[in-house]
N, C-alpha and C positions, 0 to 999 in steps of 0.2 A: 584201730587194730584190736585186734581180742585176746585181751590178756591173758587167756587158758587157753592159745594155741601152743602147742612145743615149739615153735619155730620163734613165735616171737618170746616165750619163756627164755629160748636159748639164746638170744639176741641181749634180754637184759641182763643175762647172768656173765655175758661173755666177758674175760677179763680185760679188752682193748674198747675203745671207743667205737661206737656205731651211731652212723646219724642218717637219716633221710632225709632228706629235703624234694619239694615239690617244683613244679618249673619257674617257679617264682622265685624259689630259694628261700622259701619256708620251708621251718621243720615240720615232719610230720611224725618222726619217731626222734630217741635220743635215750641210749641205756645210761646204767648209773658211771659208767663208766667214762663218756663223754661230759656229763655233768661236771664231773671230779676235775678233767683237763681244760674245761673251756670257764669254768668257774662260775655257772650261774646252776638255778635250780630248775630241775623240769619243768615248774610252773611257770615260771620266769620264759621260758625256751618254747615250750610247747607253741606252736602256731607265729613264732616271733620271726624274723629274719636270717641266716645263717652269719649274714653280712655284719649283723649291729651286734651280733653276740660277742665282741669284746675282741682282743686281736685274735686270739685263735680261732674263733668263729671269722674272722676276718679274712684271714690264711687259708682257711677250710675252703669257704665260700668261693675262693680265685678260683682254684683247684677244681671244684663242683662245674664252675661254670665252664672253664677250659675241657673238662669230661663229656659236660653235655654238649659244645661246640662244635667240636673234633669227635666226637661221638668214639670212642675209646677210653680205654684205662690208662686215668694219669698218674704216677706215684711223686711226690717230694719226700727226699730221706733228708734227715740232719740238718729239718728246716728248723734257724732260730727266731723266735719269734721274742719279742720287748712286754713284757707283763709289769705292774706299778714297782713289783716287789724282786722286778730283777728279770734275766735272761733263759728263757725253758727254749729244749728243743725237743721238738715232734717229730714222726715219720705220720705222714696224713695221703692214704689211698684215695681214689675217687675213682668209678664208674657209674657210667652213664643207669637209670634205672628209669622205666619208663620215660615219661617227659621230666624229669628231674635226674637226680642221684642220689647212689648209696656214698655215704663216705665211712674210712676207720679211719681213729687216730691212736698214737700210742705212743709216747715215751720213746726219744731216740735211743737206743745204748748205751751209744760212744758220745761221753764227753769230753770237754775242751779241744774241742777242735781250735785249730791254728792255719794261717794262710799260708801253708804247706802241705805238699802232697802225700808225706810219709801216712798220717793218718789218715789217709783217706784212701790209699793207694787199693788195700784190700776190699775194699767196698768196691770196687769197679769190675773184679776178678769174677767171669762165671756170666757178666751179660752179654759175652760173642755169641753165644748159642743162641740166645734170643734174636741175634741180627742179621747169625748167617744166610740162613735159607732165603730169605727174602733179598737180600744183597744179589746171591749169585744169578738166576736169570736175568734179573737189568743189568747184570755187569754184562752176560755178553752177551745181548742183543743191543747195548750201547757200543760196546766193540766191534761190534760187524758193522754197525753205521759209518764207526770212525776210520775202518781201516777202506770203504767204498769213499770215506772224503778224502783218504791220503791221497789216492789214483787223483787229484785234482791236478791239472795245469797249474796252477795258483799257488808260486813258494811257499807265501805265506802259511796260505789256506794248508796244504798239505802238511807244513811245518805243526802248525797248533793240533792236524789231527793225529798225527806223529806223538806229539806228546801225551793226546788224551788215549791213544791206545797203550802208552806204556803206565799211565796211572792207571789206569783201569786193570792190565795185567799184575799190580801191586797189589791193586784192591780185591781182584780174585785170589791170589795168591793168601795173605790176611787172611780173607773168609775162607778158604780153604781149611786153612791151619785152624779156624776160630769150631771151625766145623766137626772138624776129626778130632780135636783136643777138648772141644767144651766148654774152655775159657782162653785165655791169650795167655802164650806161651811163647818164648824166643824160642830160633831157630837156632843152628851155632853161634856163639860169638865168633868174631873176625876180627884186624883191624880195621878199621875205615876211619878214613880221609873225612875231618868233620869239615872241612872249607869248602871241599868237593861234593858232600852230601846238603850243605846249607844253601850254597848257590843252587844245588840243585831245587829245593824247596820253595828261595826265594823266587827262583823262576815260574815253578806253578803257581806259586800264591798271586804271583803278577799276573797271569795270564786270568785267573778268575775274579779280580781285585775292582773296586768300582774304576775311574775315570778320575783323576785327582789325588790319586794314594800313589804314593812313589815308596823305594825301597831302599836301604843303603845298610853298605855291609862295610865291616869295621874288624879285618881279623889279626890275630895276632901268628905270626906267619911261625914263630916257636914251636907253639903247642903240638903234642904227639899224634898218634894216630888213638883213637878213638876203641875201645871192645865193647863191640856192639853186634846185634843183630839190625841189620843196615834201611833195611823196610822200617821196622818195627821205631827208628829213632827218626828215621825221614819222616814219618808219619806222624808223631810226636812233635815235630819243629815245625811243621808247616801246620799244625792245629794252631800253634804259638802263633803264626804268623798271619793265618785267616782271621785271627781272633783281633790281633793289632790291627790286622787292615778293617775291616768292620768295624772299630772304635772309633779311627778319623773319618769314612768314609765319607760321611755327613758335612762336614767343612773340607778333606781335603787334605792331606798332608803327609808327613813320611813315617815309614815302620824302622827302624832300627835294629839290624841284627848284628852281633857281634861276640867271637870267641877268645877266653882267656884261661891261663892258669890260674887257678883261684887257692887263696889262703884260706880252708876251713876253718870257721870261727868255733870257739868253743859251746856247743849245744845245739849247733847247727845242723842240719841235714847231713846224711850220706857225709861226714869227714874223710874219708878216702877216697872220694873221687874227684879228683881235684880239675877236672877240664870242665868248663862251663861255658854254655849257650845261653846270651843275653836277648832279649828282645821288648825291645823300649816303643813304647806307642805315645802320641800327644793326646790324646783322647778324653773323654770326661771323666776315666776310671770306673772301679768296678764298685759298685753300690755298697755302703756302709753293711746292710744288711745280710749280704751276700757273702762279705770278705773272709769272713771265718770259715763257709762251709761250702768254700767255691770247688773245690778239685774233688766233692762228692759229687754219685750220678745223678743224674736228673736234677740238681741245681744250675737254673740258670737265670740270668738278665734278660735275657734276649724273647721277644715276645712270642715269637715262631722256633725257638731254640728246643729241644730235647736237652739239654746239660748234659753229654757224655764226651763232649769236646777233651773238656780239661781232665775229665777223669779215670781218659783213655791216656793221656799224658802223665797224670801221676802214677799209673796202672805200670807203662812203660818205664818211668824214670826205676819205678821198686823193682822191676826183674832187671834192669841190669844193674843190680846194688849203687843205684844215684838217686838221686830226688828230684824236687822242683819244690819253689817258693817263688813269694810275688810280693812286692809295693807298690801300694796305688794311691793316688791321691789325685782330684780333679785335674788334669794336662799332663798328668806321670804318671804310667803305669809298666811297672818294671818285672817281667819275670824270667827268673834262671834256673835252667837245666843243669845238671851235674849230671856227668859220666865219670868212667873210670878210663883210666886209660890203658892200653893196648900193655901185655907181659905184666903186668902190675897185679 
């Protein structure tokens, strides 16, 4: 590159990290800027691997590669990564750039994240607009197919396409709202019936669940009705619930759902909402590496995942003043919803 173009003057001067790499995943460029966060010297880097550059070059490199694969723009926010001298976190871009990629890095913000959603809840606020438009055409050209398989003979068959026409009217409804408002936004709160909205949940989640995953609900027949925007918390529980079923799928075995009154601990989440959705999975748990900075966007496990699962769930839990938090540990992986409840 030529040192006296303005374009790449402005590249070196820039205050975040800038890196290129070739289809190999060598470097081809790298400002002072990346040097400072990946902790080696341009001479060290220049023509070296993006991969062997130490764990941030490590992290970077994933990112690079999944950019060039998927041939689009990948982002990780509030990724932590393990350094000799302790725990940093990065926000690290990546787009595809010729047969390689560009990448930034820079300095997360927000720190001490926690395996709760209250921090993270605002970071998820403002990406509906990014997802509505493309949502609403497939939503209803999948509906016209489903309501041509209702007209089936076939109980069953008509049955499941029965159901796929009223998530899909959910799902339009959602992007609608996500559409006209710009980010997510409740509609009224109401009461609702959380035993009545859970079953509802556990029923879709069954119908798209592998072969081997069963479900079992556990409620406490007490607890109030629920203020809530009724979409916006179904929606919320049955992320919870695809999430547990996709954790056994692999061997097999059951998702756990179950509602209570709960005693707010002191420092705990949302202290005034005291009705809580549980949902317990036997699964391998959620990656050490992960646990702190799970309920941001675009963090995920999952290899074909996007991460806006859970971060659509802590996004929800904060507009209706509750939360969500999680314990995980290899066969236990436990996370609770907190609502408020109905006149409160």
């Amino acid at each position: 590159m030529n040192a006296t173009d303005p374009g790449v003057r402005a590249a070196e001067a820039a205050p975040v990290g800038l890196v290129l790499v070739d289809a190999e995943g060598r470097i081809i460029f790298i400002n002072d800027s990346a040097e400072t966060l990946i902790g080696r010297s341009r001479k060290q880097l220049s023509g070296a691997r993006l991969a062997d550059a130490g764990p941030v070059g490590a992290a970077a490199d994933a990112l690079a590669r999944r950019a060039v694969t998927e041939a689009r723009g990948v982002v990780a926010h509030d990724l932590p990564i393990s350094l000799p001298d302790g725990l940093v976190r990065l926000s690290i871009d990546a787009a595809p750039e010729g047969e390689g990629a560009c990448l930034c890095l820079r300095p997360w913000p927000e720190s001490g994240a926690s395996p709760r959603g209250d921090t993270a809840a605002n970071a998820a606020a403002g990406f509906g607009r990014m997802l509505s438009h493309e949502l609403k055409n497939p939503i209803a050209g999948a509906r016209g197919a489903a309501q041509l398989i209702a007209q089936s003979d076939d109980e069953e068959i008509a049955e499941l396409a029965d159901l796929i026409v009223s998530e899909l009217d959910r799902a339009r409804r959602i992007a609608e709202r996500w559409s006209g408002i710009g980010e997510l936004t409740p509609g009224p709160l109401e009461p609702v019936n959380l035993h009545s909205l859970v079953r509802e949940a556990v029923r879709s989640a069954a119908a798209g669940a592998a072969e081997g995953v069963t479900f079992e609900e556990h409620f406490d027949p007490s607890i109030p009705d629920a203020e809530a925007d009724r979409d916006l918390v179904l929606q919320a529980v049955l992320n919870l619930l695809i999430n547990a079923a996709e954790a056994v799928q692999e061997r097999g075995g059951a998702v756990s759902v179950s509602t209570r009154y709960r005693s707010a601990r002191p420092g705990g989440p949302a202290p005034e909402a005291r009705l809580e959705i549980q949902v317990l999975d036997e699964g391998p748990g959620v990656p050490d590496h992960l646990q702190e900075a799970v309920f941001n966007p675009f963090v995920t496990g999952k290899a074909a995942g996007e991460g806006l699962g859970l971060a659509l769930v802590s996004r929800i839990a904060e507009l209706h003043g509750g939360g969500v938090e999680f314990s995980s540990q290899p066969g236990r992986t436990l996370f609770h919803l907190y609502l408020r409840e109905a006149g409160r």
